[in-house]
C-alpha positions as CSV (number, residue, x, y, z in Angstrom):
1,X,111.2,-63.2,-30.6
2,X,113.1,-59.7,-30.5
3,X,112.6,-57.1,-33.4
4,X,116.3,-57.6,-33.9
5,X,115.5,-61.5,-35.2
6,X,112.6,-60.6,-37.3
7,X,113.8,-60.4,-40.7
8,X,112.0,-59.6,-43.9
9,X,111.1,-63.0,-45.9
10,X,111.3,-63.3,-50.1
11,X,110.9,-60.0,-51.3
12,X,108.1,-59.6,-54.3
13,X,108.4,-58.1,-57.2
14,X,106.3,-57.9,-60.8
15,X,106.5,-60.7,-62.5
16,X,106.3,-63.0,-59.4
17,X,104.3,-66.1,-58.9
18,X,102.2,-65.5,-55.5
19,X,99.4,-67.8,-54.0
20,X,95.8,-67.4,-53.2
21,X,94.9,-69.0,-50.2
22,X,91.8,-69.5,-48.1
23,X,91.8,-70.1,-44.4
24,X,88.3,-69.0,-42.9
25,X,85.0,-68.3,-44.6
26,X,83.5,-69.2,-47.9
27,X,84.5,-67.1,-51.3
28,X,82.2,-65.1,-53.7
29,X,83.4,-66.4,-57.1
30,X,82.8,-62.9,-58.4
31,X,84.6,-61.2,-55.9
32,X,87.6,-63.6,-56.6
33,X,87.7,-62.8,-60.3
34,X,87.8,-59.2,-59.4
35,X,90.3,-59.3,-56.8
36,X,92.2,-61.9,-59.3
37,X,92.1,-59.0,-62.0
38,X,93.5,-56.5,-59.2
39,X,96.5,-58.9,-58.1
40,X,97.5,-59.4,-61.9
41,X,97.5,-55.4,-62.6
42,X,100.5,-55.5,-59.8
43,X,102.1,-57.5,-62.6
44,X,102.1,-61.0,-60.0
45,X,101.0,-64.2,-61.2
46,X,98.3,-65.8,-58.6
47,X,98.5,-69.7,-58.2
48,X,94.7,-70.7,-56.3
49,X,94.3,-72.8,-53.6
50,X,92.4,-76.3,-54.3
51,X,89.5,-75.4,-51.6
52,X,88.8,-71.6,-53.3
53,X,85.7,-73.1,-54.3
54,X,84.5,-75.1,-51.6
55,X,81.9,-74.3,-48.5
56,X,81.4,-76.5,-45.6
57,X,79.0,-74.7,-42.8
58,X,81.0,-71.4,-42.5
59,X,84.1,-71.9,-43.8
60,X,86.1,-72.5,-47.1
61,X,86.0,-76.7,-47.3
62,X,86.3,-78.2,-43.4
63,X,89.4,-77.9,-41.7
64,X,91.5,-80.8,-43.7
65,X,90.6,-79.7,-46.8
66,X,91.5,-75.6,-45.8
67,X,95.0,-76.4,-43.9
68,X,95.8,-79.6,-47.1
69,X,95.1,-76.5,-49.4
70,X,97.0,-74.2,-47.5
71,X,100.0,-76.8,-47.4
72,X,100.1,-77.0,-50.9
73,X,100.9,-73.4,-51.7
74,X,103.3,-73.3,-48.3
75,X,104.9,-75.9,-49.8
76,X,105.6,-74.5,-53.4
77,X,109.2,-72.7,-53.3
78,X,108.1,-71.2,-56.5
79,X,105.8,-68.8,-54.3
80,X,107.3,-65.1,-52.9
81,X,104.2,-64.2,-51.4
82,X,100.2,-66.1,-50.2
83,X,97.8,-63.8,-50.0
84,X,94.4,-64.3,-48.1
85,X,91.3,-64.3,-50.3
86,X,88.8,-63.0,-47.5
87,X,88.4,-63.1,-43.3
88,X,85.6,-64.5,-41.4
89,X,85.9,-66.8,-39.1
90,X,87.7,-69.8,-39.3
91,X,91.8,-69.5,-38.6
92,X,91.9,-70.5,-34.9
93,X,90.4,-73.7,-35.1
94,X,93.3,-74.3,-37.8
95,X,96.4,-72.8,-36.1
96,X,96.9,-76.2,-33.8
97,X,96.9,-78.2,-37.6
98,X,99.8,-76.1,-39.2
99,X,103.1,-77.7,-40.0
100,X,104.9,-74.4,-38.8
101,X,108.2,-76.4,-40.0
102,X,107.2,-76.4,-43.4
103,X,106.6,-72.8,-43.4
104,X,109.8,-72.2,-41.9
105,X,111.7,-73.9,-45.0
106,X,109.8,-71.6,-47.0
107,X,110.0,-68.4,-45.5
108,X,107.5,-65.6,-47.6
109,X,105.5,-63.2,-47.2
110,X,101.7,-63.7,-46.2
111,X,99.4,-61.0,-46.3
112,X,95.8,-61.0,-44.9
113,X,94.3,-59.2,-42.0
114,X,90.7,-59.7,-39.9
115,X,90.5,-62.9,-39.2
116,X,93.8,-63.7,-39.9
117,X,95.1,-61.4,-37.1
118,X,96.3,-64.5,-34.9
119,X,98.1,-66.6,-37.7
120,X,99.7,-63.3,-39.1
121,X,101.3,-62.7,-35.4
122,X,102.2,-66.2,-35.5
123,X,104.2,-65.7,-38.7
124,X,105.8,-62.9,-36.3
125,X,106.5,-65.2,-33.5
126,X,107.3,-68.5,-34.3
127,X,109.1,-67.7,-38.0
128,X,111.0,-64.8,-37.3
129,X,109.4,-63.1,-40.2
130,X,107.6,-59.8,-40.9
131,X,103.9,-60.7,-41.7
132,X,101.6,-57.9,-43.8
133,X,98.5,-57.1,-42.2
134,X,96.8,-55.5,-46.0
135,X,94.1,-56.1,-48.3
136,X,92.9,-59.1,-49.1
137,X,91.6,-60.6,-52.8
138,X,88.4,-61.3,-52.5
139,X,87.5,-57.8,-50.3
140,X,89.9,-55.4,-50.7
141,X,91.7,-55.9,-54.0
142,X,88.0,-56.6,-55.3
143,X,86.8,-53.3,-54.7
144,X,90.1,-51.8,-56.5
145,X,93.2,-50.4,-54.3
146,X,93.7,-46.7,-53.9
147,X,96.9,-45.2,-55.0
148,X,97.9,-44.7,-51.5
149,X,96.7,-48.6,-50.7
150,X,99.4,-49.4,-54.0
151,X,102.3,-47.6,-52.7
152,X,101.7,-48.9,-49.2
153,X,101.3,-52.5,-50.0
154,X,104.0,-52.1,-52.8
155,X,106.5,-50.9,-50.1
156,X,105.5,-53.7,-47.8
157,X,106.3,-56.3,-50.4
158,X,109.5,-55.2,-51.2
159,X,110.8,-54.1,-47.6
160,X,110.9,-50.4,-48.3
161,X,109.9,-47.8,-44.8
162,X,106.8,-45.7,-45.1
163,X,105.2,-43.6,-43.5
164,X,101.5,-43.5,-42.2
165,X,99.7,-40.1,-40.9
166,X,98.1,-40.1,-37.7
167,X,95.0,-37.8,-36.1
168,X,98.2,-36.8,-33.0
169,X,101.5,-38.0,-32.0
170,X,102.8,-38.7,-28.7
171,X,104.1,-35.8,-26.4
172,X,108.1,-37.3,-27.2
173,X,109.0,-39.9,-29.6
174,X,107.8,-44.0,-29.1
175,X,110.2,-46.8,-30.6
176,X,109.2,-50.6,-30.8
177,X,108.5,-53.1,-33.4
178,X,105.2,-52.7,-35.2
179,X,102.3,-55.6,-34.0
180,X,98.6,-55.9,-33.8
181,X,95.8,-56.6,-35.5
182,X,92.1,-57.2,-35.0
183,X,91.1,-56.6,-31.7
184,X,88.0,-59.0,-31.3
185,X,90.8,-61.9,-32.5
186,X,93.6,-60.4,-30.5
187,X,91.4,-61.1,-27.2
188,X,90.2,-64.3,-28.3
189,X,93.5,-65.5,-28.3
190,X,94.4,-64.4,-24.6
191,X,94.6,-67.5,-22.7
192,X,95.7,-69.9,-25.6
193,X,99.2,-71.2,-27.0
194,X,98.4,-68.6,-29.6
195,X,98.3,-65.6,-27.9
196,X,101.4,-63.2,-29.2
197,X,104.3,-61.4,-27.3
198,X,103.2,-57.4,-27.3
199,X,106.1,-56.7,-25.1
200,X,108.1,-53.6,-26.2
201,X,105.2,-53.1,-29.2
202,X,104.0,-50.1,-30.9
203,X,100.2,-51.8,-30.7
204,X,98.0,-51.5,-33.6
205,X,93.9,-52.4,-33.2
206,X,91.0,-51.8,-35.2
207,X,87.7,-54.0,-35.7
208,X,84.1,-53.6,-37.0
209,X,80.6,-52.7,-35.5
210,X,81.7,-53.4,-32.1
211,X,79.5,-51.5,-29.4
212,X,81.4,-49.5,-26.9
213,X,81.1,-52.1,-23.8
214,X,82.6,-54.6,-26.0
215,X,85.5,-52.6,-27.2
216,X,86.5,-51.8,-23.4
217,X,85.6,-55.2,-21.9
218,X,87.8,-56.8,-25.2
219,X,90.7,-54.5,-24.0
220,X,90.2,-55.3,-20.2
221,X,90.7,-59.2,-21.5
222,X,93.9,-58.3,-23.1
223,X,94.7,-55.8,-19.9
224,X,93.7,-59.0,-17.5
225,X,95.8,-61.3,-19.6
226,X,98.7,-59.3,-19.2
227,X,99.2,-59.0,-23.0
228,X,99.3,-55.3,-22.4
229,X,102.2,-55.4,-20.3
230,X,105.1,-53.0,-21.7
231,X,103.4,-52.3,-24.5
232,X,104.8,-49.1,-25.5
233,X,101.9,-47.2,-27.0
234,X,98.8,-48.4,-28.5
235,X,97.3,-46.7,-32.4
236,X,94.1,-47.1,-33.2
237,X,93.3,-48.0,-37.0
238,X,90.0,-48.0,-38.6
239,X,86.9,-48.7,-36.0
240,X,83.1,-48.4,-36.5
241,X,80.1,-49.2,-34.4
242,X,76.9,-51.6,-35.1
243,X,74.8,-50.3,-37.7
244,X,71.9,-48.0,-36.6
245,X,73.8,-47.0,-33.2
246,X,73.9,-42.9,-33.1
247,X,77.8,-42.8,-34.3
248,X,78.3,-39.2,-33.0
249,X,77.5,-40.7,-29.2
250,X,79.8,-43.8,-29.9
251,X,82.9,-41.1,-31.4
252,X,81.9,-39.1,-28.3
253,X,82.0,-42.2,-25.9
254,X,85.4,-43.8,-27.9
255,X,87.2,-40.6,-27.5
256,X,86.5,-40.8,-23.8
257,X,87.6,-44.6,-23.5
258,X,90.6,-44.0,-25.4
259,X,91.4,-41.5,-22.2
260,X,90.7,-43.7,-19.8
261,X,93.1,-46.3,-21.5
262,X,96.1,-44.4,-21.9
263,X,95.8,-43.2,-18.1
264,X,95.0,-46.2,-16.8
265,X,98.5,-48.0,-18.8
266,X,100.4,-44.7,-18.8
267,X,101.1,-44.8,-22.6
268,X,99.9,-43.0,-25.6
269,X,96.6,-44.1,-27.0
270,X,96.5,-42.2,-30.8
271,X,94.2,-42.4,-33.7
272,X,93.4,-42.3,-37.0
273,X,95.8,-44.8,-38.8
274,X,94.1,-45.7,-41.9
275,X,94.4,-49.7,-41.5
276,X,91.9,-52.3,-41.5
277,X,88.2,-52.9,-42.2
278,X,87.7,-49.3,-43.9
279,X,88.7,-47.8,-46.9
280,X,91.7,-47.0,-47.0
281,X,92.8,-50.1,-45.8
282,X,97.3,-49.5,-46.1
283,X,99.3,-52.4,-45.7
284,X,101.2,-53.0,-42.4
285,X,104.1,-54.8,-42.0
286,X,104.0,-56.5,-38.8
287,X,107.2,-56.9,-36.7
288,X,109.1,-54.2,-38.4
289,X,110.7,-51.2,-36.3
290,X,108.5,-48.6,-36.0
291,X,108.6,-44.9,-34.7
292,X,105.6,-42.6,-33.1
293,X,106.5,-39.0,-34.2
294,X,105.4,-35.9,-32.1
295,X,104.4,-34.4,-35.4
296,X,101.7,-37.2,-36.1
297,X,103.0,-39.7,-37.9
298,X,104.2,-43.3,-37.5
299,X,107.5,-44.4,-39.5
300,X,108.0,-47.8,-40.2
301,X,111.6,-48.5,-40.7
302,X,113.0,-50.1,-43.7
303,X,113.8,-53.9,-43.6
């Protein structure tokens, strides 16, 4: 799939019916209803998945009862947008189950980000369609979105540009549609039909509490994979180590891995986009053209 063919599905706007879906780990009830509360003050009408109250082991309902759910709102033309009530753990084991056809005869927008890096990339790949990695209901929306998180998220649903500050920029101007995700989920695809095209990418990562060893031995999967392979620069989002672990030694020891990775691919390695698990977490819309600026700023085109 070539940036050119990825096109920007239903746009949303206030007033729109969206759906509330549930693909990995159990729901909090009273995260829901705040994250509910959130979704309505955008002026959007949520319509819930049948399996938002269910828990089998440590998922949302077992597999059948989290991809019939998810069918159900796919299937609903009435829908601009789903939205994904929390991450987890539980999309891969479900990717082989979706009916990928019935989401192509109802192209929207889905938006959702952890756990559902791989099904998000998917959207990318096999639909043709920008995919938003953003909040989701039960986490972020349940905490209350920023201004910033509004007008980013806001732009993403209706196909506007944006633009994101950065710690740097590259030493001369980087072009290539926007991907990424999760890192931990990005490498545990590698190896599987799943695994995404990066080719020609602008890279984003970010994940949680991941120790340094695992953060370099995650990117040596991807590296070994050949998932890296004309990539055209790689932007790091939000990133944290295990609690307890000294996090001035970990910033000191990232810092030097991110040098070692851009010298050892020979492309940019920047920081400090404000995406993913961390507050602020701004919407991304995955597959768009994107621009690295030498000032320190990445510019996602317009759809």
């Amino acid at each position: 799939m070539t940036a050119s063919t990825v096109r920007q599905p239903l746009r949303v706007a206030a007033g729109d019916r969206v759906g509330v879906a549930a693909l990995s780990g159990p729901v909090d009830a009273q995260q829901l209803q705040r994250g509910l509360a959130e979704l309505e003050s955008f002026g959007l009408r949520p319509v819930l998945a049948e399996n938002l109250d269910q828990r089998h082991r440590l998922f949302a309902g077992d597999e059948a009862a989290r991809t019939d759910a998810f069918h159900a709102l796919a299937g609903d033309p009435s829908l601009s947008a789903i939205f994904f009530a929390r991450g987890g753990h539980g999309v891969l084991p479900i990717l082989p189950r979706i009916d990928w056809q019935l989401l192509e005869e109802s192209p929207r927008l889905y938006c959702g980000f952890s756990d559902l890096t791989p099904f998000l990339l998917q959207v990318v790949e096999r639909l043709g369609l920008v995919a938003l990695h953003g909040p989701m209901v039960a986490s972020g929306f349940a905490r209350g979105l920023s201004e910033e998180e509004r007008a980013a998220l806001w732009a993403g649903l209706e196909g506007k540009g944006f633009d994101y500050g950065l710690t740097a920029g590259p030493e001369e101007e980087v072009e290539g549609r926007l991907m990424g995700g999760c890192l931990s989920l990005l490498a545990a695809s590698a190896g599987t039909p799943f695994a995404p095209d990066l080719h020609g990418s602008i890279l984003f990562l970010e994940d949680v509490q991941e120790p340094l060893y695992r953060l370099d031995r995650m990117l040596h999967q991807l590296h070994l994979a050949t998932l890296l392979e004309g990539v055209r620069a790689i932007v790091l989002g939000a990133l944290s180590p295990p609690t307890g672990e000294d996090i001035d030694a970990w910033t000191v020891g990232w810092r030097e891995l991110r040098e070692d990775w851009a010298e050892r691919l020979g492309i940019p390695v920047l920081s400090g986009l404000a995406a993913g698990h961390g507050v602020p977490n701004l919407a991304l819309p995955l597959g768009r053209r994107a621009r690295l600026h030498p000032q320190g700023h990445l510019e996602v085109e317009a759809a």
